[in-house]
N, C-alpha and C positions, 0 to 999 in steps of 0.2 A: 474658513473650512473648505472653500474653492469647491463647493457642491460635494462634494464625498461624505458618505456614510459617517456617521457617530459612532465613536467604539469605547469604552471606557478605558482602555489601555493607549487610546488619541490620546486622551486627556494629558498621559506622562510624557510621552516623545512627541506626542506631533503626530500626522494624519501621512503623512509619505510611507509607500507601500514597502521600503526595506524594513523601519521601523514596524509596521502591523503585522508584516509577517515573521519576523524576529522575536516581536514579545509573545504573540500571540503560540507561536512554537514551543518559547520557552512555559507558557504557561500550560502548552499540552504536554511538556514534558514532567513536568512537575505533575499534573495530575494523573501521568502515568504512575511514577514514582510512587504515587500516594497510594494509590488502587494496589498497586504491586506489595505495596507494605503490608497495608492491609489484609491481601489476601492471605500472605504469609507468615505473620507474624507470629501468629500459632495456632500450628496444623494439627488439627484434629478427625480421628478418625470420621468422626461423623462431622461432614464440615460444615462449618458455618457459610453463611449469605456472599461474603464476597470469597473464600477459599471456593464455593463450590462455582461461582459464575467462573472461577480464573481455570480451574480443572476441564466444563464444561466448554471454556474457548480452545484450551491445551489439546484435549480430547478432540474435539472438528478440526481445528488443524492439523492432528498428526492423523487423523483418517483420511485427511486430503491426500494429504501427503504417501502414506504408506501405499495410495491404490496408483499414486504417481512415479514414484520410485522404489519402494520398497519399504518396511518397517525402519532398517538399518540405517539407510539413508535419511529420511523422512527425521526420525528423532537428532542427528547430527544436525540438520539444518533448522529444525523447531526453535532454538534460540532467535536467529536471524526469521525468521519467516513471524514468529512470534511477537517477537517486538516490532515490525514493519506492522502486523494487523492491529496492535495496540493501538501505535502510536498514530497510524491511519483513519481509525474508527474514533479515537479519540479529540482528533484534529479535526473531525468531522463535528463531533457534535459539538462542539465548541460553538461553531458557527451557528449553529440553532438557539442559542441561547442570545436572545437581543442583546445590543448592546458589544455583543464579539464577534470575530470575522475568523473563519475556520484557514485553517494557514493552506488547506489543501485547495482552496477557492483562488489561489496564484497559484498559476502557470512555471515563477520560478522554484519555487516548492515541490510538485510533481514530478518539473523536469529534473532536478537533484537528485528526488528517489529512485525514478527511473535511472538515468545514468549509474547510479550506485550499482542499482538490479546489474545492470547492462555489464559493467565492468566486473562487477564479482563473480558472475557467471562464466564470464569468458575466462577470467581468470582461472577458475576450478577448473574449467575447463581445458588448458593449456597445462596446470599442475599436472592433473594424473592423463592426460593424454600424451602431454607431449606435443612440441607446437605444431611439429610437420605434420602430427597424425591428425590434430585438433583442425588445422586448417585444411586439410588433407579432404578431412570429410567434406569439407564443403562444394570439392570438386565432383561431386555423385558416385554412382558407382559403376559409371565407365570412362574411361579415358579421353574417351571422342566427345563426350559431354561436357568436361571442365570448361571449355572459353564459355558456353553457354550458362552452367551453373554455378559456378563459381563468383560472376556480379549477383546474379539472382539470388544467391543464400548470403550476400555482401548486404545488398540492398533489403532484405526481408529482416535479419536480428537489427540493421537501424533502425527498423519501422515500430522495433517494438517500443523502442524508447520514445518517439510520438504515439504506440497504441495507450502504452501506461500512462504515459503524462496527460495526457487529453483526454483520455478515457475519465480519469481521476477528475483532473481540473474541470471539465467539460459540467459534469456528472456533480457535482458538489456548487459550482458557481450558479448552475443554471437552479438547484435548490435554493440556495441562499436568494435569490432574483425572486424565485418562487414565493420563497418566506415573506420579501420585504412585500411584495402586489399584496397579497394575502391581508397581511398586516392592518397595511392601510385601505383594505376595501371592505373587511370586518374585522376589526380589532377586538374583538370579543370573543365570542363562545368560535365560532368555525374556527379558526387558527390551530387550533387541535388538534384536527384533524390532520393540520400540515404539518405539525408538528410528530404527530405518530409517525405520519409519509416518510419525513425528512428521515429520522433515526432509522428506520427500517431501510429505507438508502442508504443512509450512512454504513451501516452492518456490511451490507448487501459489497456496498464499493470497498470495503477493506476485506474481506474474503476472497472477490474476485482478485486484486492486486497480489494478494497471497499464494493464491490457485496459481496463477501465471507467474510467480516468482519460482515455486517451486515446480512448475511445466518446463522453465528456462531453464534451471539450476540441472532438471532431470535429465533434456537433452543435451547437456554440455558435457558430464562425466558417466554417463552410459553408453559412452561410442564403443567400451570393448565385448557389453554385452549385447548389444546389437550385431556385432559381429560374431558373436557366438552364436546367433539364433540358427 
């Protein structure tokens, strides 16, 4: 086992962290899947236990959204920004359940999401701006400024991609560390307690990730109405 954690999905491949975080993904995808079926399988006015928990997450993300970008925008990107908090929260708790390791507790995990964030942004961002104007912004809004602002707005959206990644990994690893001391210094009744902790973290970090996808997404493709103010 070369001292590393027990995980039941070790048991199949093996204990090397490609394998853990591989199966481990695929097994938060699948329990997205499931949850997602479930919620929808049939919607009723008066909704049922999981339709109203999935309406109840739909609903906070597009109020995030809407105060960030607008209603318009906000519901366009609720698919992407939706499935990132799923399948974030749901990676998360994975990890709390002994026995499995949350695929967000690697570093190359986070860093994936993030870059995805990082590219898709920019991307939108060059569609409806246009590249000169997209890059354009980044020289400020005086001429004599650009050598100056120009690395600085360079250097700031790379940062985001170590804020998301480390924020996430940091923030999930140092829970699960949490869990395991906890464990074995009372395996009994307190654990609970850390166990509520952890999930309320968990919540907590796939919101924030959300909130700053669409913070990113906002200032990528609102350059023309910033200049309209």
């Amino acid at each position: 086992m070369d001292g590393r954690l027990f995980t039941f999905l070790g048991l199949l491949g093996g204990h090397s962290q490609e394998w853990l975080v591989l199966s481990h993904f695929i097994l938060t995808a699948i329990i997205v899947l499931i949850l997602a079926y479930l919620a929808t399988r049939k919607m009723l006015l008066v909704p049922h236990a999981y339709q109203n928990l999935l309406e109840a997450t739909i609903d906070g993300l597009l109020s995030i959204g809407t105060d960030t970008m607008g209603e318009k925008n906000a519901r366009i990107y609720l698919p992407l920004i939706g499935t990132l908090a799923l399948v974030i929260f749901v990676a998360n708790m994975v990890g709390v359940v002994p026995g499995f390791e949350a695929p967000t507790a690697n570093i190359n995990f986070t860093l994936s999401l993030a870059l995805m964030v990082f590219i898709y942004y920019n991307y939108l961002g060059i569609r409806k701006n246009g590249f000169f104007k997209y890059f354009g912004h980044f020289m400020g809004p005086m001429p004599i400024l650009a050598p100056l602002m120009f690395p600085v707005e360079v250097i700031s959206h790379f940062s985001r991609i170590i804020s998301l990644s480390f924020r996430l990994f940091g923030s999930i690893k140092g829970d699960d560390m949490f869990l395991m001391v906890l464990l074995m210094l009372v395996p009994w009744l307190l654990p609970f307690a850390g166990f509520f902790a952890l999930t309320v973290f968990g919540v907590l970090q796939a919101f924030v990730f959300s909130i700053l996808t669409y913070v990113y997404i906002s200032g990528s493709i609102m350059l023309e109405d910033e200049n309209h103010e």
